[in-house]
C-alpha positions in Angstrom: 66.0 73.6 80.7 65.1 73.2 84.0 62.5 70.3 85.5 59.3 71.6 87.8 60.3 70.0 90.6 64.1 72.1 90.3 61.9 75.3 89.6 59.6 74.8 92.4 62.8 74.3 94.9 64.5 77.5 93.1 61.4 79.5 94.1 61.3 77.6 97.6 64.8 79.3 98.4 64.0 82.2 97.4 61.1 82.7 99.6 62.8 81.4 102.8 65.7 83.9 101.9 63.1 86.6 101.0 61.3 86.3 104.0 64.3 86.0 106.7 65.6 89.3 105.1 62.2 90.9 104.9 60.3 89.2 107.6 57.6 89.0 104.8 56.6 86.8 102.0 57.8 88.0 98.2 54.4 89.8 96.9 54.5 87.5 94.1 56.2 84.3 93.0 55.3 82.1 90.5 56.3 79.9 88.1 56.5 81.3 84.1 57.2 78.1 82.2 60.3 75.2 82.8 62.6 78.3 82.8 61.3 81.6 83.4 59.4 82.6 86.9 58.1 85.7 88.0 59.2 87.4 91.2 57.7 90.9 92.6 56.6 91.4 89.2 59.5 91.2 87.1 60.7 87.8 85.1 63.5 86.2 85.4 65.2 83.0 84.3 66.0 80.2 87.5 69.3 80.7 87.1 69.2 84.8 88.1 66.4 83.6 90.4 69.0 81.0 92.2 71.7 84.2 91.7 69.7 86.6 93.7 68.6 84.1 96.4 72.5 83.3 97.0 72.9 87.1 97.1 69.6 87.3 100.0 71.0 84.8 102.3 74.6 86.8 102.2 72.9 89.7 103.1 71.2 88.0 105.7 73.8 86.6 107.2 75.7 89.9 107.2 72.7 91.6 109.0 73.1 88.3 112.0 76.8 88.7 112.2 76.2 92.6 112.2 73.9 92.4 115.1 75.9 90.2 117.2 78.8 92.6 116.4 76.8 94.9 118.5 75.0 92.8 121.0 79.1 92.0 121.9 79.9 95.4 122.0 77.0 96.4 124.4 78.1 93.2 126.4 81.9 94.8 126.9 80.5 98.4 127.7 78.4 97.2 130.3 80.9 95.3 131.7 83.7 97.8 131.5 
């Protein structure tokens, strides 16, 4: 059973995550009960909830390391 203050630094992740992926704010994020929360609508224990934020800020930092991939690349031709 997780404690409030664990619950409410869960969802805090997952917003930050959420919104440096999205560049938005997760429609809707709230707190169920010690161990459930709601997230765009559909429930979920903290523990998936701490899952899928891990899985957000991979994907994030695949996107930056994607982009600077390219940013390099563009660098080189221009150079060339």
């Amino acid at each position: 059973m997780a404690s409030i203050q664990s619950t409410n630094n869960v969802m805090h992740r997952y917003a930050e995550a959420y919104e440096k992926l999205y560049n938005r704010r997760p429609r809707d994020l709230r707190a169920v009960d010690d161990d459930w929360v709601i997230v765009n609508g559909a429930r979920m224990r903290i523990a998936e909830l701490e899952h899928l934020t891990n899985q957000l800020q991979m994907e994030y930092k695949q996107a930056l390391s994607n982009k600077k991939s390219i940013v390099g690349k563009l660098i080189k031709w221009f150079k060339g």
